[in-house]
N, C-alpha and C positions, 0 to 999 in steps of 0.2 A: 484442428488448428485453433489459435487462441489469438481473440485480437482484444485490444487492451483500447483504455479509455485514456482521454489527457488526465482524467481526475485520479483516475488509477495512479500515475505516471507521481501525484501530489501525493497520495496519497505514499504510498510506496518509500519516496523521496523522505517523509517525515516521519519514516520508521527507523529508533537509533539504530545505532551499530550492532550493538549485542541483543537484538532484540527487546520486546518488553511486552506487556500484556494488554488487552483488549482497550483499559480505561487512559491508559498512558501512549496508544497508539492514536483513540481518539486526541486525548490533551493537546498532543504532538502534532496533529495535524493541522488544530484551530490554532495555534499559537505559529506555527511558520507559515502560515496561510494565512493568516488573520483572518479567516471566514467560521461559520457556521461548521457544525459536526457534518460530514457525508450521513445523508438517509438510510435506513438500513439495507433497502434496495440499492444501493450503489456498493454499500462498506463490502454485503455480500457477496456482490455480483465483481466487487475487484478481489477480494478475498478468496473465492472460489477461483477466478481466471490466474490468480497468481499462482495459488498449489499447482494448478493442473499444467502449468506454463514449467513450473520445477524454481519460480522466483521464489517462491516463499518453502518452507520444510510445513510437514503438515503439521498446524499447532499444538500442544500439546496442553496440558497443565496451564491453559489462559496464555501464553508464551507465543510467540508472534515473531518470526527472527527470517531475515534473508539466508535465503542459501551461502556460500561459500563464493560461487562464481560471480554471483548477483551483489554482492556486497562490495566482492573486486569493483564491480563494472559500474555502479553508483558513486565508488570511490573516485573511481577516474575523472564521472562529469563532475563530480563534486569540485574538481580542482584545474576543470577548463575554461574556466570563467573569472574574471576579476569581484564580481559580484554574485553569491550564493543562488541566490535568486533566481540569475539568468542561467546558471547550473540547472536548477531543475526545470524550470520552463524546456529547457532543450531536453535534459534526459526524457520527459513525458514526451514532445513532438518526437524525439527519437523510438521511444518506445510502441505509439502509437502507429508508425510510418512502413511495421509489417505484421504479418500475423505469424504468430510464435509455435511451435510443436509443443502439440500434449507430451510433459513427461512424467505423470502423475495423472493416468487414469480416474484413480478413485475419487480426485477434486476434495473438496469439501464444504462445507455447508455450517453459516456461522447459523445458533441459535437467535434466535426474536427476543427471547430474556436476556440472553448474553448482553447483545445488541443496547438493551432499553437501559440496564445497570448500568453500561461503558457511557452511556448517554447521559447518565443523570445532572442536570442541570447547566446541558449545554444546547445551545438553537442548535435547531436541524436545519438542514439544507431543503428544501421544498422541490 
């Protein structure tokens, strides 16, 4: 079983529609959050719990893209809110509120270089 984090829930949240790649997942993240990059201890640790959960497809060529079902389902809180904002805040306590089935064994494992490049000159999270 897979249990997810509220930063996850942010994180996740501020990945486009059609996907994108590692630097513009970060960008994405600091810019609707107005906060600092996630550590790379976190980006990974939601990055891996996502594959293994079946939210995210396993990345490919730096590409970074929700499932089909998980795109649905983000779409929805997307549009249960007057205010975006209060969309994700809820999708994350929703997300957080059980623990999800492995559908994606194999998980994944983001690099440390990957990580440092997507980070270049943005604050980390501490």
């Amino acid at each position: 079983m897979v249990r997810f984090t509220e930063l996850d829930g942010y994180i996740l949240w501020s990945l486009p529609v059609n996907g994108c790649g590692l630097t513009q997942l970060v960008h994405a993240y600091t810019f609707v959050n107005r906060a600092a990059a996630p550590s790379y201890s976190e980006l990974a640790d939601c990055l891996r719990r996502s594959v293994l959960a079946g939210v995210l497809s396993v990345p490919t060529n730096d590409h970074y893209e929700l499932t089909v079902e998980w795109r649905q389902q983000i779409c929805r809180w997307n549009g249960a809110f007057p205010v975006s904002e209060d969309s994700m805040i809820a999708f994350s306590e929703w997300l957080v509120s059980r623990e999800w089935p492995v559908i994606f064994p194999a998980g994944y494992e983001l690099g440390r270089k990957q990580y440092e490049v997507a980070t270049v000159g943005y604050s980390i999270r501490a």
